[in-house]
N, C-alpha and C positions, 0 to 999 in steps of 0.2 A: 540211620536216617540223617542226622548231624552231620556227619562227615561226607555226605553225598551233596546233602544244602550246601555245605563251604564248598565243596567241589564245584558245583555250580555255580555259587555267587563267584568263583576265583574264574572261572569261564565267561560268564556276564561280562567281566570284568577285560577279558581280553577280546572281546569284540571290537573295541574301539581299533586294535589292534588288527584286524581285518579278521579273527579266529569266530567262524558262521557254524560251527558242528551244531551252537544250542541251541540254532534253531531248525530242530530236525525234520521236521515237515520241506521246509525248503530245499535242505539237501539230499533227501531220501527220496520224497513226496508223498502223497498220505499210502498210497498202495503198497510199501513199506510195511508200515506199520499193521494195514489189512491183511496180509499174506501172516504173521509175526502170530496177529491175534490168535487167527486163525489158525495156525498151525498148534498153537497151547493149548487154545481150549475147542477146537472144534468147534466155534460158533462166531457170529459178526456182531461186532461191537460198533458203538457208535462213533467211532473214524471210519469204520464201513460208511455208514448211514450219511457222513459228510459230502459234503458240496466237493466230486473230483478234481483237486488242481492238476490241471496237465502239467505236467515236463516236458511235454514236445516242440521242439521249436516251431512256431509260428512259420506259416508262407510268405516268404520275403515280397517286397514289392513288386511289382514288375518292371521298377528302371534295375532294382538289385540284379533281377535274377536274368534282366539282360546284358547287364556290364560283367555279370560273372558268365554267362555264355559265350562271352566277345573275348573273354580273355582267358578260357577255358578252350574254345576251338576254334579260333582264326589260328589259320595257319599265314606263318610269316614265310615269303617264297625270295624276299631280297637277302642277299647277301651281305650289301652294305648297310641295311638295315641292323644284324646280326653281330657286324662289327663298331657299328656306331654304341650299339648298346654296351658292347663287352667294354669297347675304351670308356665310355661313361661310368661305367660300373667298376673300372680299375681305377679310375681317379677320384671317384667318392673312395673307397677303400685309400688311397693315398694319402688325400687329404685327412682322412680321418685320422691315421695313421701319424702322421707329420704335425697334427694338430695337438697330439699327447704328450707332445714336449713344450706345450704351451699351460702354464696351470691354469690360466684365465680359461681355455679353451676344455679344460680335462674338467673345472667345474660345471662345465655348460654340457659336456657328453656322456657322462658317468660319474658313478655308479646312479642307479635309478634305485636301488633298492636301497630305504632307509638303515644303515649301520652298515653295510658293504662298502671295501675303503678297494 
């Protein structure tokens, strides 16, 4: 049981760290742990008898779920529309590109990830 506590205080410990496993309810959710019970001993325990946290994602707004319908099914019927975008979208890739030989520029674009060089 020692060696499980240090395990865990060393866990605690890397939460700051973004590391969420210990708190297992959150990642699992309690139905988890009811399926678990249940299966050992054949009976419902009191994370049964708990208050169900859903996990399901909530119904988005209704501006969400119309801007992701807008840009889920319009269809785009211009042409030059289709090429305006691609040249835009070639010149952000450029720029960004062109920009990595600047180190003022390469600190402001990357790396996002703490300790990634």
């Amino acid at each position: 049981m020692l060696a499980y506590s240090q395990l865990q205080q060393e866990e605690f410990q890397a939460e700051k760290y973004g590391y969420t496993a210990v708190r297992h309810q959150r990642e699992v959710g309690t139905g988890y742990f009811d399926l678990v019970t249940l299966a050992i001993t054949g009976k419902h325990f009191s994370i049964y008898l708990m208050k169900k946290i859903s996990n399901i994602r909530p119904i988005a707004d209704k501006i969400l779920r119309d801007i992701s319908s807008y840009v889920h099914n319009y269809k785009i019927q211009s042409s030059l529309a289709f090429d305006t975008a691609r040249l835009c979208f070639l010149d952000t890739l450029g720029c960004g590109l062109e920009a990595l030989k600047y180190p003022q520029c390469t600190r402001l674009i990357g790396p996002i990830v703490p300790g990634a060089t």
